[in-house]
VMD Tcl script that draws the C-alpha trace (Angstrom):
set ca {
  {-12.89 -2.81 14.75}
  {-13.98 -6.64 15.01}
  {-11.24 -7.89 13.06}
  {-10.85 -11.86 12.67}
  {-7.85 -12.38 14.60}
  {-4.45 -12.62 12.88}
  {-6.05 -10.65 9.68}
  {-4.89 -7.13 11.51}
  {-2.50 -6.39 8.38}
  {-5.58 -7.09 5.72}
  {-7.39 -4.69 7.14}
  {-4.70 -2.43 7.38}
  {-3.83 -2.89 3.42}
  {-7.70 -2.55 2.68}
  {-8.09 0.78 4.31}
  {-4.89 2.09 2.44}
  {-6.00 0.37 -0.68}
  {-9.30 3.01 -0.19}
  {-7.24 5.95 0.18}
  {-4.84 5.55 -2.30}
  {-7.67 4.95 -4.54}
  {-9.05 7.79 -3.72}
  {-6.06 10.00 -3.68}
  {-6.95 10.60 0.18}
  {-3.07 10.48 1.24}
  {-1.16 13.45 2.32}
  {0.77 13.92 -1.41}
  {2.61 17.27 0.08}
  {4.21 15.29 2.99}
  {5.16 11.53 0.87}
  {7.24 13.75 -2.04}
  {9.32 15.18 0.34}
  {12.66 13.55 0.09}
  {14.65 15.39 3.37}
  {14.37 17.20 6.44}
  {15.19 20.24 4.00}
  {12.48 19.44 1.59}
  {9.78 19.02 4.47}
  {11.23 22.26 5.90}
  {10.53 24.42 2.56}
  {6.59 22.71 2.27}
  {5.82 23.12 6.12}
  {6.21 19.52 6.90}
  {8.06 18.54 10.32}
  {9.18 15.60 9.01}
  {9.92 13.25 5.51}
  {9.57 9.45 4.88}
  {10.98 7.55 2.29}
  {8.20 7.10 -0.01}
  {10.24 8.44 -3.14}
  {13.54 6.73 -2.99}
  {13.53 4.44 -5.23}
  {14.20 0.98 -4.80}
  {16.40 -1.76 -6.83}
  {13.86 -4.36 -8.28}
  {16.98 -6.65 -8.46}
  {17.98 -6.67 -4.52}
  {15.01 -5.39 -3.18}
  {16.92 -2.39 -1.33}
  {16.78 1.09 -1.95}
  {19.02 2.87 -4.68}
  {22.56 4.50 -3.81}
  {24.12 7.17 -5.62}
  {27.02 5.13 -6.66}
  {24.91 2.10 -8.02}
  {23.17 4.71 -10.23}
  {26.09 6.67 -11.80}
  {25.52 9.32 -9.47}
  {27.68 11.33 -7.91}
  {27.40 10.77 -4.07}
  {28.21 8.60 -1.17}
  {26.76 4.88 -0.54}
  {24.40 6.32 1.90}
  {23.41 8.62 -0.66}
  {19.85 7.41 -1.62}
  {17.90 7.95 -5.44}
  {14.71 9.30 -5.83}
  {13.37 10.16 -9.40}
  {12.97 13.83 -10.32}
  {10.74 14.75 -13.43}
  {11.04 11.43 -14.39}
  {15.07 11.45 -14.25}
  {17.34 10.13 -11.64}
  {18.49 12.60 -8.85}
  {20.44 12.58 -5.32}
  {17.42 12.52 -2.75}
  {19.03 15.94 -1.31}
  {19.36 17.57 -4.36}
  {15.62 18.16 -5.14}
  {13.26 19.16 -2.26}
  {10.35 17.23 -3.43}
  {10.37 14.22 -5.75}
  {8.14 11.91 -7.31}
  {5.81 10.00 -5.90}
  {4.99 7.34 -8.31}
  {8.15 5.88 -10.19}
  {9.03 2.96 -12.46}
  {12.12 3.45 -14.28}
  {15.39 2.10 -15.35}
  {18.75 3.57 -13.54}
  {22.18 2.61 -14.95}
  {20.40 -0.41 -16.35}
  {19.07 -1.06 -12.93}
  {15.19 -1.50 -12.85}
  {13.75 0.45 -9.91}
  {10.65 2.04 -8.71}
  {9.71 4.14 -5.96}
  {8.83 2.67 -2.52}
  {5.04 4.77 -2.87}
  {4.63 2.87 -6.21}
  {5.40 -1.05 -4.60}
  {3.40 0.00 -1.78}
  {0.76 0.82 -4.39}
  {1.36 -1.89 -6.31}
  {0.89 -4.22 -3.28}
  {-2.36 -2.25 -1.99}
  {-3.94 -3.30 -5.08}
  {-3.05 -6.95 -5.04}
  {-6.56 -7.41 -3.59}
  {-9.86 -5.78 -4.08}
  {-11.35 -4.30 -1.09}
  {-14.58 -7.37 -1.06}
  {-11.21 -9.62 -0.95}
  {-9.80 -7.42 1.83}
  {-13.13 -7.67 3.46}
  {-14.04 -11.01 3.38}
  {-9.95 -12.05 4.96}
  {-10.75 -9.78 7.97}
  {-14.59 -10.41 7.94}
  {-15.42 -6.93 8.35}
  {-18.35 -5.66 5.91}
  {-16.45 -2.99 2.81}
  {-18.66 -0.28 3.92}
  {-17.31 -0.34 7.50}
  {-13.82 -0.67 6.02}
  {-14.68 1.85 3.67}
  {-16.42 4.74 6.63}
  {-13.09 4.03 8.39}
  {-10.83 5.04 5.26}
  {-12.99 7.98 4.96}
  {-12.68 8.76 8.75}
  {-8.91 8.13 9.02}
  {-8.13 10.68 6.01}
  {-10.56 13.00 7.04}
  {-9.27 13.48 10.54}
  {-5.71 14.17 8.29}
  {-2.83 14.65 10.51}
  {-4.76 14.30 13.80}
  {-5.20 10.47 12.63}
  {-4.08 7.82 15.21}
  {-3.19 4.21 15.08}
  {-2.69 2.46 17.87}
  {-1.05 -1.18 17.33}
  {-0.68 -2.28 20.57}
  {-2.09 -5.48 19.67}
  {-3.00 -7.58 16.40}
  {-0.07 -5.89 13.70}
  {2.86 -5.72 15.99}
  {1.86 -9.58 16.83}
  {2.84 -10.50 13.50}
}
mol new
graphics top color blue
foreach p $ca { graphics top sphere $p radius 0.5 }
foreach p [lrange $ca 0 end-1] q [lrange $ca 1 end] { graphics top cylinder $p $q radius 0.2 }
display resetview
């Protein structure tokens, strides 16, 4: 891609931006909330894209900060719209905005979201100076290919 130099992460947030738009994210993989959870919906691995983070501190959710019982390492994803022990539930939800022992939290999927959208994909576009259609054939490309997908960041995004 003929990025503008230094706008690597733009075009990075506008291709996201595209497939989150267009639900073209791998759903089954993001709501799985441990290796457990990934094992029982044929994933290899989990990320954290459920747990659910503080919106006071900016850090994700422990069981004891949300009435819970658990440890401190003990993270909180939301279940059904309720408050659960990430290993108690195999699967959790995605998208979450909620309040937890008077804590307001959401999900890390749903601030990722939230921060995706900041900018419409012409914005996106015009930082990186890359047309929307190529941006756009290059979503569809990337979610297409699935988990064969590659990203190499050898470069621009781990400069800054």
């Amino acid at each position: 891609m003929p990025v503008k130099p230094g706008t690597d992460a733009a075009l990075a947030l506008a291709i996201a931006r595209w497939m989150i738009d267009n639900k073209q994210y791998d759903a089954n993989f993001l709501r799985n909330t441990s290796q457990t959870g990934a094992n029982a919906h044929g994933e290899t691995s989990w990320c954290n894209a459920t747990y659910l983070v503080r919106l006071d501190n900016k850090t994700l959710l422990r069981a004891p900060d949300a009435g819970l019982n658990g440890t401190k390492d003990d993270f909180v994803v939301a279940s059904n719209g309720t408050s659960v022990v990430y290993n108690s539930v195999e699967q959790a939800d995605l998208e979450a905005d909620l309040v937890v022992n008077s804590i307001p939290c959401k999900s890390v999927f749903t601030l990722y979201r939230e921060r995706v959208q900041e900018k419409t994909l012409a914005e996106y576009a015009n930082i990186c100076d890359i047309d929307v259609g190529l941006i756009t054939q290059i979503a569809r490309d990337f979610a297409a290919a699935g988990k064969g997908a590659v990203s190499d960041h050898y470069r621009g995004p781990v400069q800054h």
